[in-house]
N, C-alpha and C positions, 0 to 999 in steps of 0.2 A: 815677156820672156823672163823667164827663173836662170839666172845662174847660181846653180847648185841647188839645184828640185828635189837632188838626194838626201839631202840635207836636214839634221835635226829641227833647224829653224824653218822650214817648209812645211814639216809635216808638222809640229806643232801650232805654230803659229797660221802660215801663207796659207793651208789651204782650206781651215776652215774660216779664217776670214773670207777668205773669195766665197765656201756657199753661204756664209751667212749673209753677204750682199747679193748672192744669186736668190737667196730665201723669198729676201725682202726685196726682189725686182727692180734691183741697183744697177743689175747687171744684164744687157740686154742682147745685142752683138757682144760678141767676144772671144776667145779663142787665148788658153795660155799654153806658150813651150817650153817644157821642162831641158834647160840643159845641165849636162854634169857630166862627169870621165865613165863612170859606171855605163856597160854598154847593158840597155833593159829594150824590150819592143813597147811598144806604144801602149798593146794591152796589159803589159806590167806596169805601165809605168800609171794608169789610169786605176789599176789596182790598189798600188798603192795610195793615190790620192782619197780613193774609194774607204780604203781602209782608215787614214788618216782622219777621214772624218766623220767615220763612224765610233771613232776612238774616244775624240771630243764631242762628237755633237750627240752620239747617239744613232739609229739607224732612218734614213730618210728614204720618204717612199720615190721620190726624181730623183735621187743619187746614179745614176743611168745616165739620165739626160744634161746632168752637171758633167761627169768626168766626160762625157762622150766631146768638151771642148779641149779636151786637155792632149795635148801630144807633147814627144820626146826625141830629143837628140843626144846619143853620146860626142864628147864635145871636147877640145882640146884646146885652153884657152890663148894657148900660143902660137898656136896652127892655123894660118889664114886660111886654108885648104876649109876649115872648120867653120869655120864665119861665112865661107861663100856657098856653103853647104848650107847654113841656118837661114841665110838672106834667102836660097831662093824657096826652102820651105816658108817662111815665113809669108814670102809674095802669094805664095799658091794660098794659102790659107787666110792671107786679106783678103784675096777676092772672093773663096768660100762664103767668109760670112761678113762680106761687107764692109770691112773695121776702116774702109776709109786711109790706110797709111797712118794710122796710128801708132806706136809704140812705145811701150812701158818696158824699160829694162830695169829688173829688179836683182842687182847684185848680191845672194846670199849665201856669202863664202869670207873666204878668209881674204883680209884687206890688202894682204899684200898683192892680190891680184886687180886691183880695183882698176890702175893704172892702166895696167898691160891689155884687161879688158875694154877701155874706154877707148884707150887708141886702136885695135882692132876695130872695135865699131867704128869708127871714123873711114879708118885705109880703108876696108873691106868692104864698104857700102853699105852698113846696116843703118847708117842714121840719115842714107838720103830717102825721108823720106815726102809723104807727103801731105801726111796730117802732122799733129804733132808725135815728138819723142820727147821720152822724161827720162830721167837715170833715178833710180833710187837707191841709195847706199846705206849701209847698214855702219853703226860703229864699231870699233873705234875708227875715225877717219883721222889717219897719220898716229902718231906713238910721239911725237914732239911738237912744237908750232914748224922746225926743218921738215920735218917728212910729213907735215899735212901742208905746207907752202909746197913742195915738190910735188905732192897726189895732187891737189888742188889741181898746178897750171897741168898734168899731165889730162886730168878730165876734163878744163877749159879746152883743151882744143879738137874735143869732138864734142862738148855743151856746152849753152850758156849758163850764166848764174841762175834764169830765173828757169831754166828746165831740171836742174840738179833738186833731189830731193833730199837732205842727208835725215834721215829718222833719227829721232831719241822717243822711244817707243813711252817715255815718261808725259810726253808730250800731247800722246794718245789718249793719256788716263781721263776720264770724266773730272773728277774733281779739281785735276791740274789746270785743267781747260776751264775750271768753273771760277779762278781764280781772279779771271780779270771780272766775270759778271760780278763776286762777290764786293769787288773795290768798287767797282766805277758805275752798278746800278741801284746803291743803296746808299740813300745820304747817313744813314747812323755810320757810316763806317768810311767813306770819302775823306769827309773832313777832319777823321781823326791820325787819318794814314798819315802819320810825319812824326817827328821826335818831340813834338811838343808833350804826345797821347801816350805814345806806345814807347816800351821799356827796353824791350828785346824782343827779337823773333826769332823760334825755336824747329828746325828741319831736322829730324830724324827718320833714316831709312835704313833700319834692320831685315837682317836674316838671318833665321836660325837652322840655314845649310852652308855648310863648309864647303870649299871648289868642287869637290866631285872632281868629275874627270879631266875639269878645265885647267889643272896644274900647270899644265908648259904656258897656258897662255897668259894665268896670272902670275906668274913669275916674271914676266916681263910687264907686266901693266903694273897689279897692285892696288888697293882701292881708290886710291889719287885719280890715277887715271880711268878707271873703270867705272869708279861714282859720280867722283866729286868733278872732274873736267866738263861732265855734261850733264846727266841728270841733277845735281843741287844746286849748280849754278845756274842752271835755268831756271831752275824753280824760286832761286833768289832772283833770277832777276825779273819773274812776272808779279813777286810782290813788290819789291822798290821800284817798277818803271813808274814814268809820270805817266797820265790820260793821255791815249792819243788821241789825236785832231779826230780821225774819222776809223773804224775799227777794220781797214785793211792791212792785207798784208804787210806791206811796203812801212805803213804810220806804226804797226805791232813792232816791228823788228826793228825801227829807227827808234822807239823809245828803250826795248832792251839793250840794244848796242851802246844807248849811254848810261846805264847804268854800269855794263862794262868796265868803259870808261873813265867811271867814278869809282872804281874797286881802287882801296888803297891797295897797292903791292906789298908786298910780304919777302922781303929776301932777306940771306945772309941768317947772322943769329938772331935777325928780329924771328927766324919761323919760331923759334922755342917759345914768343911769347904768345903766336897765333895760333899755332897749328900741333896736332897731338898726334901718332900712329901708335898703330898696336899690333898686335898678332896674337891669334889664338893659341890659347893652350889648350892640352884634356879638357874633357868636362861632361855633363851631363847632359844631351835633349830627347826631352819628352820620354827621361825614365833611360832612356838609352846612353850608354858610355860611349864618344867620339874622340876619336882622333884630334892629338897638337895638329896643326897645318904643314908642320916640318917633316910631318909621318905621312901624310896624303900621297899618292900618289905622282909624280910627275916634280916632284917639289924638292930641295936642295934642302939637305940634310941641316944647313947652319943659313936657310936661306935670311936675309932683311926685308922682303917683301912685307909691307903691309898690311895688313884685312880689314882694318880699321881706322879713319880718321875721324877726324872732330878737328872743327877749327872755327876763327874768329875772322867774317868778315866786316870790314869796317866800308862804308861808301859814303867818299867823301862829295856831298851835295846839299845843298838848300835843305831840303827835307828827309836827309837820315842821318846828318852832321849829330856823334853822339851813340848811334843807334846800334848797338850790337845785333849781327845777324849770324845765330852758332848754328852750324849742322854735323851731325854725325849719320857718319854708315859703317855697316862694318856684315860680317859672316859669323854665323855662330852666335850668334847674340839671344837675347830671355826670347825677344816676340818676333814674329815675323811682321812687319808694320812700317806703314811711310805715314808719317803723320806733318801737320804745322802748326804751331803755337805761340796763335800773340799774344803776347802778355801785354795789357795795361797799365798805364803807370798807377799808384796808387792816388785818390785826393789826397790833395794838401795837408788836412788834419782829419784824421778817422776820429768820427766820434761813437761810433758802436764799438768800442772795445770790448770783448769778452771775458770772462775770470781767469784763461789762459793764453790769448791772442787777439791781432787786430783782424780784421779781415782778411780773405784770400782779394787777392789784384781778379778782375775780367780778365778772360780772356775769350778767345777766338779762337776754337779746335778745328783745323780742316782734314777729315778723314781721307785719305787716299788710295789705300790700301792696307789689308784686305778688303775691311768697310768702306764705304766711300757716305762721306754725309757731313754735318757742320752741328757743332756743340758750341753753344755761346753759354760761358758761364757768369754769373750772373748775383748780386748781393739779394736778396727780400727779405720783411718780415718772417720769424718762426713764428707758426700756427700758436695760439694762444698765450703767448708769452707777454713782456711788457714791448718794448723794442726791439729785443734781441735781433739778431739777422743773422741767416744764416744762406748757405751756396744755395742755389738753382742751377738748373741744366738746363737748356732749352736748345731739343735737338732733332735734326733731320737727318734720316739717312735712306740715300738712293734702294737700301736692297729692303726696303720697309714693307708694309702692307701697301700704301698708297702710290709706289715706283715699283717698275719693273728693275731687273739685276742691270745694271749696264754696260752693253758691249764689247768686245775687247779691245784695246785701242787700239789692234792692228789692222782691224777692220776700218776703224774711222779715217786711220793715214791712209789705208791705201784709196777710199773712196776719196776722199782728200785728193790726193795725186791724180786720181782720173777726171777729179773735176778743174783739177789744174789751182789750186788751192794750196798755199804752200806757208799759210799762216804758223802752222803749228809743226814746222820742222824748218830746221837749223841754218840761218844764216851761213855764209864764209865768214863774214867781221865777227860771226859769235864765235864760231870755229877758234878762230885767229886771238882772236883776243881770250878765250878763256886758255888755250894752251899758253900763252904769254903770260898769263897768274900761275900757273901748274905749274910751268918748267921751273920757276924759281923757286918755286918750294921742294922740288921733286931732285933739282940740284944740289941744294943741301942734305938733303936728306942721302943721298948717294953718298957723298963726301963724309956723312959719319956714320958710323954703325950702330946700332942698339945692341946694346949689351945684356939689356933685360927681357929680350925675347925669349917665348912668347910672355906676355905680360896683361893677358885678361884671361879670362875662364870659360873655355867655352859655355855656352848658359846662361851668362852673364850680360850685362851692360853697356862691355868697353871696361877699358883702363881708367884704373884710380886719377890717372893727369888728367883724364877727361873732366871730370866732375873738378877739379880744382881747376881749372881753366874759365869755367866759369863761376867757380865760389870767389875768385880771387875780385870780382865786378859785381861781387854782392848778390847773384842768379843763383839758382840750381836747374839743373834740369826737370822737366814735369817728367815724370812717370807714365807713359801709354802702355793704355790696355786696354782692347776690345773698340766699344767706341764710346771710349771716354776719356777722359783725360784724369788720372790720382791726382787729387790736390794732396799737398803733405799737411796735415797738420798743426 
């Protein structure tokens, strides 16, 4: 069951993930109900689905026999009358096609109804059932650690922890997922994971679209919480976890919870020495003149909202005591790109010096997106020369001649979810514990205003404090583009 099948996030995303595990005979029994307030009949509403995935995928000659699972209810999510209306279509159409009492309820709407719909499922008899049921929730889950502790117990008591899905659809990506294979099935690179080897680690995740239409909602979020609370900390914490015992769910998520754990905290005026925001000005993408963020739509004419952070995580443990971990995001920026960058410490004494510098450090590129693939750069002899050395690249990338492009990653959650697989989406304690780093920064930040908004260029990089944030620890940021990494000169 979709709540909110009307929905942008449906039609892009939900429905052609379902054919493209219908494609690939993922999908076998099954049956989905569209609900949402829009009153549509069943053959509109398979229409749309029809249309939805001919939009993304192209035109499919079974697109017939796909939508003909797909039914709709208009739907009133406060209205028990509603729910006892869905339960007993629902019953009729388990026994149609078999599904056992199964159910997936996949919430894709706005959060503040997460609650309201959870406890309806409960009263109203939608989760007695008799296979299993899973809730999947879309973020942001709660706006503080108060309002994700109050959503939380409100979903606890019509699900458990281990049937609750929460997505960070970053979670999905191929190469995020490739993260842990990349540590812990390659000894060149195991044994260097720790502060002894590595110098710093470099998360960058740009875009070079400004909110759009989403104004009212980032006005109250702001890239803090729309980025950095979930997709970078997660992503920090599948590089600093330790090996788990055995590659389950359960041993995955107890080793990222302590690195959690191990995040130094960041309050008061210590943010100013961690943590950087910004906001976009005018500027130029791709030839085209844009809008400040202040002129966007839906947005406060003298708003403080964010677009941009950069910040410095420290985790204090055995093996990263030392180790600066910087990420930025931000809207409007030069590239559109999620990159990661481990820099190397350099040897002790470089002995190839060249007539203008020592060598560039190794490092370790993980492509994310757009590209997805790994760039290890590398010292060797120059071709004919006496010693000289000069960079190598030695690189893979998944959309090559030798790999196929790989899937989206909403397809992988949601087959994920049905297989009852809940490795690669979000604890409560991560939940819990990443809002408890955010709110203390996001406090301060409330309490003083920027004066210098907006203070990057759309086009641009991020704010000048950015880059002195980390010149001030001797770094700079690498440069991404395409799927390479700029070495500076």
């Amino acid at each position: 069951m979709i709540f909110g099948a009307t929905g942008d996030l449906a039609k892009r995303k939900l429905f052609p993930s379902l054919y493209r595990l219908y494609e690939k005979n993922r999908l076998h029994k099954f049956a989905v109900i569209g609900v949402a307030r829009r009153s549509l009949t069943n053959e509109e509403f398979q229409q749309n689905v029809r249309d939805s995935v001919v939009s993304s995928l192209g035109i499919k000659n079974d697109l017939d026999e796909f939508v003909s699972h797909f039914y709709y209810q208009s739907h009133d999510v406060t209205d028990s009358a509603s729910y006892v209306a869905l339960k007993n279509s629902a019953d009729q159409i388990d026994v149609r096609y078999e599904l056992e009492g199964n159910r997936i309820f996949y919430l894709a709407m706005a959060p503040e109804f997460f609650g309201t719909i959870a406890l309806h499922l409960k009263s109203d008899g939608l989760t007695d059932v008799t296979g299993y049921k899973r809730l999947v929730i879309e973020k942001p889950f709660g706006h503080d650690l108060a309002s994700a502790i109050e959503l939380n117990n409100q979903i606890r008591t019509a699900f458990s922890e281990d049937e609750i899905y929460r997505i960070d659809h970053y979670l999905g990506k191929e190469m995020v997922r490739n993260i842990e294979v990349i540590r812990f099935a390659n000894a060149i690179f195991e044994p260097l994971w720790n502060n002894r080897y590595i110098s710093n680690i470099q998360i960058t995740s740009s875009e070079t679209l400004g909110v759009e239409e989403r104004g009212r909602y980032y006005e109250t979020s702001g890239a803090l919480r729309d980025m950095v609370q979930n997709h970078m900390l997660q992503m920090v914490a599948l590089l600093a976890m330790e090996p788990p015992i055995r590659l389950t769910t359960d041993e995955i998520r107890s080793e990222k919870v302590r690195v959690f754990r191990a995040l130094r905290m960041i309050e008061g005026e210590q943010v100013k020495d961690y943590f950087v925001r910004g906001q976009y000005g005018e500027g130029t993408i791709d030839g085209n003149p844009v809008p400040k963020y202040r002129d966007e739509p839906m947005v406060n004419q003298n708003s403080n909202t964010e677009t941009f952070v950069a910040g410095k995580f420290k985790i204090d443990n055995f093996r990263w005591a030392g180790v600066p971990f910087y990420i930025r995001t931000g809207k409007r920026m030069a590239a559109k790109t999620t990159k990661i960058v481990v820099q190397f410490k350099d040897i002790p004494m470089n002995l190839y010096y060249q007539t203008e510098k020592v060598l560039n450090p190794n490092l370790l590129v993980i492509h994310i997106q757009p590209e997805e693939g790994i760039t290890l750069h590398l010292n060797a002899k120059k071709a004919g020369g006496h010693l000289d050395a000069q960079e190598v690249k030695l690189s893979f990338a998944n959309t090559g001649t030798n790999a196929m492009n790989t899937p989206e990653g909403y397809e992988k959650l949601l087959f994920d979810c049905m297989r009852g697989d809940a490795t690669n989406f979000t604890h409560w304690d991560e939940v819990a514990y990443s809002w408890a780093f955010v709110d203390k920064i996001s406090a301060y930040w409330e309490q003083t205003k920027e004066d210098n908004f907006p203070n990057y260029q759309a086009g641009s990089m991020g704010p000048k404090a950015a880059d002195e944030l980390v010149e001030k620890d001797g770094f700079f940021w690498w440069p991404v583009n395409n799927m390479d990494v700029d070495v500076c000169k």
